[in-house]
KELUMFI-852909 format. One line per 4 residues: number of its first residue (from 1); their letters; for each residue x, y, z of N, C-alpha, C. Coordinates in Angstrom, 3 decimals, decimal comma, m for minus. Example, Ala and Ser with C-alpha at 12.3 -4.5 7.8 and 13.67 -1.06 7.14 Angstrom:
// residues 2
1> AS> 13,190 m5,690 7,800 12,300 m4,500 7,800 13,200 m3,300 7,800; 12,850 m2,250 7,080 13,670 m1,060 7,140 12,900 0,030 7,870
// end
This chain:
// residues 105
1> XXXX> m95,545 m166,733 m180,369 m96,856 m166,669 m181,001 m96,773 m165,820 m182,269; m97,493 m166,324 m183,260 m97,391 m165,644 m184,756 m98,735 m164,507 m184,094; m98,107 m163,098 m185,548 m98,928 m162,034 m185,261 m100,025 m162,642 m185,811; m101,021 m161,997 m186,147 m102,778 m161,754 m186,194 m102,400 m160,931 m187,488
5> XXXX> m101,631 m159,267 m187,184 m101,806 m158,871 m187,576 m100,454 m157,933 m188,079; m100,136 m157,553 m189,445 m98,305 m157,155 m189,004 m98,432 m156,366 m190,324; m97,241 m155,423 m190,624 m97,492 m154,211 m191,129 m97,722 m154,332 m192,484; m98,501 m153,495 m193,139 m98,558 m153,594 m194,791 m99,913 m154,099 m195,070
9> XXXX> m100,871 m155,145 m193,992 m102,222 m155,525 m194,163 m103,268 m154,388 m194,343; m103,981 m154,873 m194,778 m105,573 m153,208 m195,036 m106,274 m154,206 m193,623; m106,786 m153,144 m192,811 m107,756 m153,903 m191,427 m108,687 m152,446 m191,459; m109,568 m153,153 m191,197 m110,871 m152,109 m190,961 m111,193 m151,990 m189,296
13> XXXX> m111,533 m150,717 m188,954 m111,771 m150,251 m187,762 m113,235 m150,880 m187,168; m113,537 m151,965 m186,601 m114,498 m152,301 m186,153 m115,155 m151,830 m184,754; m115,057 m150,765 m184,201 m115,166 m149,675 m182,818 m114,039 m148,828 m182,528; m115,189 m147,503 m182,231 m114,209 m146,323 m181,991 m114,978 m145,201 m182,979
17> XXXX> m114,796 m144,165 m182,758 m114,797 m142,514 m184,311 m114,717 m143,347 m184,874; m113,588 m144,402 m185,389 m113,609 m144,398 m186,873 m113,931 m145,590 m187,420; m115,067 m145,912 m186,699 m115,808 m147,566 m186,459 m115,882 m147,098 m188,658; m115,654 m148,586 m189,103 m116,109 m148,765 m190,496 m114,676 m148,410 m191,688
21> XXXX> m113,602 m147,346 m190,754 m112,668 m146,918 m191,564 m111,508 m148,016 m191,549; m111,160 m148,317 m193,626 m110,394 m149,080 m193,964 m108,574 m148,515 m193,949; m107,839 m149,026 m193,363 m106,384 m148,437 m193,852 m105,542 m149,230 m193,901; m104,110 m148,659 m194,318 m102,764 m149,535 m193,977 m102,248 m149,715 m192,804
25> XXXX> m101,927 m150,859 m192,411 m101,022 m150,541 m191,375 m99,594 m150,507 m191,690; m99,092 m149,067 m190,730 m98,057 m148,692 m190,695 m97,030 m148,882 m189,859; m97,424 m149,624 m188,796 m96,627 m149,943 m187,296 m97,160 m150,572 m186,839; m96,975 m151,650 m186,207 m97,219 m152,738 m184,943 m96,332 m152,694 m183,986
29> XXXX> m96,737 m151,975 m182,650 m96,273 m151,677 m181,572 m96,490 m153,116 m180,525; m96,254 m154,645 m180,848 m96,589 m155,281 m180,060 m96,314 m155,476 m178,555; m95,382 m154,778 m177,632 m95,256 m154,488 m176,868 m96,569 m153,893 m175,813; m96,885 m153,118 m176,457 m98,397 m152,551 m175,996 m99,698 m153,072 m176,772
33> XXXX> m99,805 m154,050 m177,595 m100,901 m154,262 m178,355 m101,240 m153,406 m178,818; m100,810 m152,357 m179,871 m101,504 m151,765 m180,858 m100,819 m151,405 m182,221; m101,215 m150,884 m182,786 m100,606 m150,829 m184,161 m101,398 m149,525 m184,603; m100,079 m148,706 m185,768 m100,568 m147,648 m186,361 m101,591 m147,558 m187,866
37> XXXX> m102,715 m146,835 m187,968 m103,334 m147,478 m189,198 m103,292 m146,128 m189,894; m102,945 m145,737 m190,932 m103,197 m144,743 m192,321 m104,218 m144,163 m191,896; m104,528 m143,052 m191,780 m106,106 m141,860 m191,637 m106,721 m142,723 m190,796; m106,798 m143,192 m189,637 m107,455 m143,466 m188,315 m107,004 m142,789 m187,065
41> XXXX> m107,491 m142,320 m186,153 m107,166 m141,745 m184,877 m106,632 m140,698 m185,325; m106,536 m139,549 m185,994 m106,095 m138,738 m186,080 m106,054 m137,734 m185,159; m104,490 m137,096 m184,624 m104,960 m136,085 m183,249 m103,872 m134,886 m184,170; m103,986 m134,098 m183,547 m103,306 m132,509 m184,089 m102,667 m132,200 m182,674
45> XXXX> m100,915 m132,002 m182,774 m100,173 m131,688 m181,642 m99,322 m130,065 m182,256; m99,270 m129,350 m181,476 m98,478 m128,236 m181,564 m97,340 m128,307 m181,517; m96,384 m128,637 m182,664 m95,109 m128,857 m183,435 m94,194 m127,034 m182,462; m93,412 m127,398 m182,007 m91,952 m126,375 m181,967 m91,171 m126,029 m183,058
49> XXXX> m91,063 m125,190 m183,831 m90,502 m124,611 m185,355 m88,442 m125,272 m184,717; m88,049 m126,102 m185,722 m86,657 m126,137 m185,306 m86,149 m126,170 m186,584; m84,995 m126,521 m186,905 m83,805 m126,214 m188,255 m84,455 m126,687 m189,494; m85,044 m127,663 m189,185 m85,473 m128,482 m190,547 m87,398 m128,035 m190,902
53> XXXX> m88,082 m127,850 m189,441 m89,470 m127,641 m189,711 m89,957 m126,307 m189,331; m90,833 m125,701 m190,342 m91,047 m124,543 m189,271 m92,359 m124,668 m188,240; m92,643 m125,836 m187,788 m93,404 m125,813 m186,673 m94,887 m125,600 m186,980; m95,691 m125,315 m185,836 m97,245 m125,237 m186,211 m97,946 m126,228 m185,689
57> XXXX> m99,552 m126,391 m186,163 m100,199 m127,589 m186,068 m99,943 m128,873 m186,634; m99,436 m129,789 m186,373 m99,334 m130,853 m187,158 m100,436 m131,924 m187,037; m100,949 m132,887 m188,109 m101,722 m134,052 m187,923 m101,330 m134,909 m188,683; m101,278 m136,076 m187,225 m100,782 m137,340 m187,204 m101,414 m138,498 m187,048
61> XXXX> m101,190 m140,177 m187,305 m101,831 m141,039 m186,844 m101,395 m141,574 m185,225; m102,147 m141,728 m184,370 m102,066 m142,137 m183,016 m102,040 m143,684 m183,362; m101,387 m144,666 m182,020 m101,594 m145,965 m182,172 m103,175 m146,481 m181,783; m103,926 m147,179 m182,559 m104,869 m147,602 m181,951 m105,033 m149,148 m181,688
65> XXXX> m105,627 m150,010 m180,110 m105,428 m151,093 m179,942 m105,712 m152,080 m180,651; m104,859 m153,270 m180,856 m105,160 m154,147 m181,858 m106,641 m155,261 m181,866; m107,327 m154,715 m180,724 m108,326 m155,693 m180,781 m109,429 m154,856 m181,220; m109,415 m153,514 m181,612 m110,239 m152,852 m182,657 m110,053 m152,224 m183,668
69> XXXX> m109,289 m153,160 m184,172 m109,450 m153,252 m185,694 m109,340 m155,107 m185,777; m110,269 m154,908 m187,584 m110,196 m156,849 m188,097 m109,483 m156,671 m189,551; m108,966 m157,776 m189,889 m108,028 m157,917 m191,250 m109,673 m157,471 m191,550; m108,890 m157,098 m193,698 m110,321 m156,935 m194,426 m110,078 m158,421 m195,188
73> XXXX> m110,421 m158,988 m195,602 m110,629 m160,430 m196,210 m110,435 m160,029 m197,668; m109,392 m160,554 m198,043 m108,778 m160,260 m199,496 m109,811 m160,398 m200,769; m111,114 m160,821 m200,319 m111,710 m161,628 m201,256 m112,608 m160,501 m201,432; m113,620 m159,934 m200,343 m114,845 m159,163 m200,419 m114,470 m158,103 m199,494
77> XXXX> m113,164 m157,740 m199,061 m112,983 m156,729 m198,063 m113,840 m156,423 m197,408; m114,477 m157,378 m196,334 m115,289 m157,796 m195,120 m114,124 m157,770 m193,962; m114,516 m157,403 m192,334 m114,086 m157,782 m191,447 m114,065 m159,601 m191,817; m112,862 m159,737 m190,902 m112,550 m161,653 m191,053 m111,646 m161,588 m189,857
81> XXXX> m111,816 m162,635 m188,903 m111,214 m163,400 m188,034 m109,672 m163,917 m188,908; m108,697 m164,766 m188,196 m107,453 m164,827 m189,153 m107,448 m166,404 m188,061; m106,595 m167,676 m189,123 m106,491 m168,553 m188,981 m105,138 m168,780 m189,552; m104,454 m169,825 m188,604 m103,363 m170,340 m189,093 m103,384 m171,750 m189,702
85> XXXX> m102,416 m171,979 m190,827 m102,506 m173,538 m191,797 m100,558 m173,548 m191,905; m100,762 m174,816 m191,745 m98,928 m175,260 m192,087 m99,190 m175,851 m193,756; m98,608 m174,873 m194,531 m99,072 m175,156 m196,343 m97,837 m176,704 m196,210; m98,008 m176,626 m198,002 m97,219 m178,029 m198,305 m95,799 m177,635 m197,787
89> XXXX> m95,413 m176,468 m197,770 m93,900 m176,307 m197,881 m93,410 m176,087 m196,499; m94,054 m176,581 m195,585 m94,529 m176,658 m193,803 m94,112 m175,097 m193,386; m94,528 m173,994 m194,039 m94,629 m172,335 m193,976 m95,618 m172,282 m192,904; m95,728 m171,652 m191,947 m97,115 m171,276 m191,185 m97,515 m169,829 m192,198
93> XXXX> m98,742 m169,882 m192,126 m99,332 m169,178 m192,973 m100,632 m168,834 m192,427; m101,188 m167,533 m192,826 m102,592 m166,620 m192,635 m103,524 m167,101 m193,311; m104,693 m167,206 m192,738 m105,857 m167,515 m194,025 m106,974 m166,974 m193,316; m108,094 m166,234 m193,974 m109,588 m165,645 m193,799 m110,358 m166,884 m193,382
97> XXXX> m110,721 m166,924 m192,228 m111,859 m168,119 m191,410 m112,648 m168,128 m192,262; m113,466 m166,989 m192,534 m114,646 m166,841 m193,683 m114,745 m167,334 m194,682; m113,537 m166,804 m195,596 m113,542 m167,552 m197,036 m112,881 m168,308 m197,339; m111,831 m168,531 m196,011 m110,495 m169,783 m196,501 m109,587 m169,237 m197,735
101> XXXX> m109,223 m167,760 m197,930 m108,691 m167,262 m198,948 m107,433 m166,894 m198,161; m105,777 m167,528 m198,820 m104,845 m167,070 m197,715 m104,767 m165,656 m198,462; m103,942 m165,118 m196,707 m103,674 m163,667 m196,617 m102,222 m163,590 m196,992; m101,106 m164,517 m196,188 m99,984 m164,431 m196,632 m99,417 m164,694 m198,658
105> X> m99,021 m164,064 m199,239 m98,726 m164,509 m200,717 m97,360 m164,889 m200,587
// end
Protein backbone atom coordinates (compact mmCIF):
# COMPACT_ATOMS: atom_id res chain seq x y z
CA UNK A 1 0.00 0.00 0.00
CA UNK A 2 1.30 3.56 -1.05
CA UNK A 3 1.81 6.07 1.97
CA UNK A 4 -0.94 8.88 2.54
CA UNK A 5 1.62 10.50 3.95
CA UNK A 6 5.77 10.43 3.83
CA UNK A 7 8.48 12.73 4.93
CA UNK A 8 9.13 16.34 3.71
CA UNK A 9 5.03 17.04 3.26
CA UNK A 10 3.58 20.30 5.42
CA UNK A 11 0.23 18.38 7.25
CA UNK A 12 -1.72 20.29 9.64
CA UNK A 13 -2.74 18.97 13.06
CA UNK A 14 -6.46 18.38 12.83
CA UNK A 15 -6.99 17.11 16.90
CA UNK A 16 -4.99 17.21 19.88
CA UNK A 17 -2.99 20.70 21.88
CA UNK A 18 -1.97 21.37 18.72
CA UNK A 19 -5.33 21.03 16.83
CA UNK A 20 -4.73 23.87 13.76
CA UNK A 21 -0.69 23.59 13.95
CA UNK A 22 1.05 23.48 10.41
CA UNK A 23 4.62 21.55 10.13
CA UNK A 24 7.17 19.37 8.38
CA UNK A 25 7.27 16.09 8.56
CA UNK A 26 10.31 14.71 9.79
CA UNK A 27 9.77 10.88 10.27
CA UNK A 28 7.24 8.34 9.37
CA UNK A 29 7.33 5.64 11.83
CA UNK A 30 4.95 3.31 9.76
CA UNK A 31 5.31 0.44 11.82
CA UNK A 32 3.27 2.10 14.55
CA UNK A 33 1.25 4.60 12.43
CA UNK A 34 2.72 7.76 13.27
CA UNK A 35 5.01 10.19 12.08
CA UNK A 36 7.21 13.04 13.50
CA UNK A 37 5.97 16.73 12.73
CA UNK A 38 8.37 20.07 13.27
CA UNK A 39 7.01 22.11 16.63
CA UNK A 40 4.04 19.65 17.38
CA UNK A 41 3.86 17.47 20.55
CA UNK A 42 6.49 18.95 22.14
CA UNK A 43 7.64 17.14 25.57
CA UNK A 44 10.88 18.25 27.69
CA UNK A 45 13.00 15.04 28.98
CA UNK A 46 15.90 15.37 31.48
CA UNK A 47 19.06 14.84 29.24
CA UNK A 48 22.27 12.98 31.37
CA UNK A 49 25.42 15.50 30.69
CA UNK A 50 27.91 12.91 28.64
CA UNK A 51 31.24 13.69 26.38
CA UNK A 52 29.64 15.49 23.67
CA UNK A 53 26.42 17.22 25.67
CA UNK A 54 26.34 18.83 28.78
CA UNK A 55 22.93 17.58 29.64
CA UNK A 56 19.85 19.42 31.19
CA UNK A 57 16.31 19.98 29.98
CA UNK A 58 15.96 19.17 26.54
CA UNK A 59 12.82 19.83 24.04
CA UNK A 60 11.90 17.58 21.53
CA UNK A 61 9.26 16.49 18.92
CA UNK A 62 7.27 13.25 20.12
CA UNK A 63 5.67 10.95 17.33
CA UNK A 64 2.15 11.87 16.82
CA UNK A 65 -0.55 9.33 15.16
CA UNK A 66 -1.02 9.55 11.59
CA UNK A 67 -4.70 9.79 11.58
CA UNK A 68 -4.38 13.27 13.32
CA UNK A 69 -2.86 15.07 11.20
CA UNK A 70 -4.25 15.99 7.14
CA UNK A 71 -1.84 16.91 4.12
CA UNK A 72 -2.21 20.92 3.73
CA UNK A 73 -3.40 21.17 -0.02
CA UNK A 74 -0.67 22.82 -2.03
CA UNK A 75 -3.10 25.20 -3.45
CA UNK A 76 -4.89 27.07 -0.31
CA UNK A 77 -3.08 25.18 2.53
CA UNK A 78 -6.47 23.71 3.73
CA UNK A 79 -6.73 20.25 5.44
CA UNK A 80 -7.31 17.73 2.15
CA UNK A 81 -8.02 14.07 2.04
CA UNK A 82 -5.15 12.46 -0.54
CA UNK A 83 -6.07 10.47 -3.70
CA UNK A 84 -4.23 8.28 -5.90
CA UNK A 85 -4.01 8.75 -10.15
CA UNK A 86 -1.72 6.49 -12.48
CA UNK A 87 -0.33 9.90 -14.64
CA UNK A 88 0.61 9.40 -18.44
CA UNK A 89 3.97 7.99 -17.52
CA UNK A 90 1.89 5.03 -15.50
CA UNK A 91 3.79 6.80 -12.03
CA UNK A 92 1.24 6.32 -9.14
CA UNK A 93 0.95 9.62 -7.90
CA UNK A 94 -0.73 11.98 -4.92
CA UNK A 95 -3.35 14.42 -5.68
CA UNK A 96 -5.69 16.86 -3.22
CA UNK A 97 -9.48 15.28 -3.48
CA UNK A 98 -10.44 18.95 -3.04
CA UNK A 99 -8.69 20.71 -5.65
CA UNK A 100 -7.34 17.90 -7.85
CA UNK A 101 -3.89 19.78 -7.48
CA UNK A 102 -1.05 16.91 -7.50
CA UNK A 103 1.06 16.70 -4.39
CA UNK A 104 3.77 14.52 -5.82
CA UNK A 105 6.19 17.00 -8.34
Amino acid sequence: MAAKIKKGDTVIVITGKDKGTKGEVLKVIPDESRVLVRGVNLVKRHQKPSQMDPGGLKTFEAPIHVSNVALADPRDGKAVRVGFKIDQHGRKTRFAKRSGESIDV
